[in-house]
C-alpha positions in Angstrom: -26.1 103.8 -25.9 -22.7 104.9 -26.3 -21.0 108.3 -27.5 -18.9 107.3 -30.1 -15.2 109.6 -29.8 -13.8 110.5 -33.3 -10.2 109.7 -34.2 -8.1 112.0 -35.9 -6.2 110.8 -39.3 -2.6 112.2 -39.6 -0.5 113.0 -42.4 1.5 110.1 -41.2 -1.7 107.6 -41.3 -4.7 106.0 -38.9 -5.2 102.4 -38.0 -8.7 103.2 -36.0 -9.7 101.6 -33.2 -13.0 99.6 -33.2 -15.4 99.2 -30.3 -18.0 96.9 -30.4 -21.4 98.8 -31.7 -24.7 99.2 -30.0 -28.0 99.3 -30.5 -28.0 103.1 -29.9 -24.9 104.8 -30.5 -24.4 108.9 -30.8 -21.6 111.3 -32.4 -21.2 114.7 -31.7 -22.2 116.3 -35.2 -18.4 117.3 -37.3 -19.1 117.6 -40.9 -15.2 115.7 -41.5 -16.5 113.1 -39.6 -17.5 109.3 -41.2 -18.1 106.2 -39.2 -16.7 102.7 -40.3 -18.3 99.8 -39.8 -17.5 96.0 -40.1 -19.4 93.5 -39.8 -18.1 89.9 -38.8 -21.5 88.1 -38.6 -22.6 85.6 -40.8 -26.5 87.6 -41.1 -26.4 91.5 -42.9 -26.8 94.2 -40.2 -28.5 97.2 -41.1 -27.5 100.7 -40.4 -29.8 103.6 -39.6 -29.0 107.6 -38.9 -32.1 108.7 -37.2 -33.1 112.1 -38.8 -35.0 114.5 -36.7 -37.6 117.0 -37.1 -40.1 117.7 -40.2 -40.7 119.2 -43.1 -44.1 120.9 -44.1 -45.2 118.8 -41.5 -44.1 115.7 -42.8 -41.5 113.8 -40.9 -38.0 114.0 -42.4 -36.6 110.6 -43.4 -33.9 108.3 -41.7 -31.0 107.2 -43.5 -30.8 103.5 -43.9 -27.9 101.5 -45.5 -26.6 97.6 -44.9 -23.4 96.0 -44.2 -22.7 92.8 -45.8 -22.4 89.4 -43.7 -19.1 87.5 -42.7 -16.6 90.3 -44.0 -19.2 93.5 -44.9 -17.5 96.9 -44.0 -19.8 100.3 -44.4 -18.6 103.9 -44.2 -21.3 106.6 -43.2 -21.0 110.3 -43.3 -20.7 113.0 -43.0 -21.7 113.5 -39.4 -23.9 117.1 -40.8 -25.2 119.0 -38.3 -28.4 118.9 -39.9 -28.7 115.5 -38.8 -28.9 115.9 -34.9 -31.3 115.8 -32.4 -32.3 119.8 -31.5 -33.0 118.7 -27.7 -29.5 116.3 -27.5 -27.4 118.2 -30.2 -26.3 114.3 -31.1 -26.5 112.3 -33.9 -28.1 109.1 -33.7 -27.2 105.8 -35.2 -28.9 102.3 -34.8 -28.2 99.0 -36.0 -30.7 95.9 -36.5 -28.5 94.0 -34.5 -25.1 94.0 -33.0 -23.1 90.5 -32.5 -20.3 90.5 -34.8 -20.3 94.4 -35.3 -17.7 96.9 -34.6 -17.5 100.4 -35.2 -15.1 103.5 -35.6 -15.7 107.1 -35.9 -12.8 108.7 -38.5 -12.0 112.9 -39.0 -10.5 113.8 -42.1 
């Protein structure tokens, strides 16, 4: 698992640096803050932000999406406080798979 940092975009621009994505990864909750994925792999990878808690005792539902195979790229927010964990105060992300994927977390 790995706490993803957000980079800042300036008025004179961002070229964010990607990491290589985990299984697990987390973000500290920013509502100006997206995540960008890409995806270099030849199989689609998908994305899930794990959504805590319930609702009328009925469990609230995750938020899936996939990236696209050889040259798929995915952006994902924002980063709502609603969605993180009330025991970690993080957000939780998880991918199907990781070869091939990287990952960057953007503020606007």
């Amino acid at each position: 698992m790995a706490l993803l940092t957000a980079q800042q975009v300036a008025i004179t621009g961002l070229s964010p640096s990607f990491a290589s994505a985990t299984a697990s990864d987390t973000i500290v909750p920013d509502e100006r803050v997206f995540l960008y994925y890409k995806n270099t792999n030849a199989a689609t990878r998908d994305i899930t932000v794990v959504v805590p808690a319930t609702t009328f005792g009925q469990n609230n539902p995750d938020v899936a999406s996939t990236i696209a195979a050889t040259t798929g790229e995915e952006r994902i927010g924002p980063m709502v406080p609603g969605l993180a964990d009330p025991t970690t105060g993080l957000i939780t992300i998880t991918l199907s798979a990781t070869p091939g994927v990287t990952v960057a977390a953007v503020r606007v």
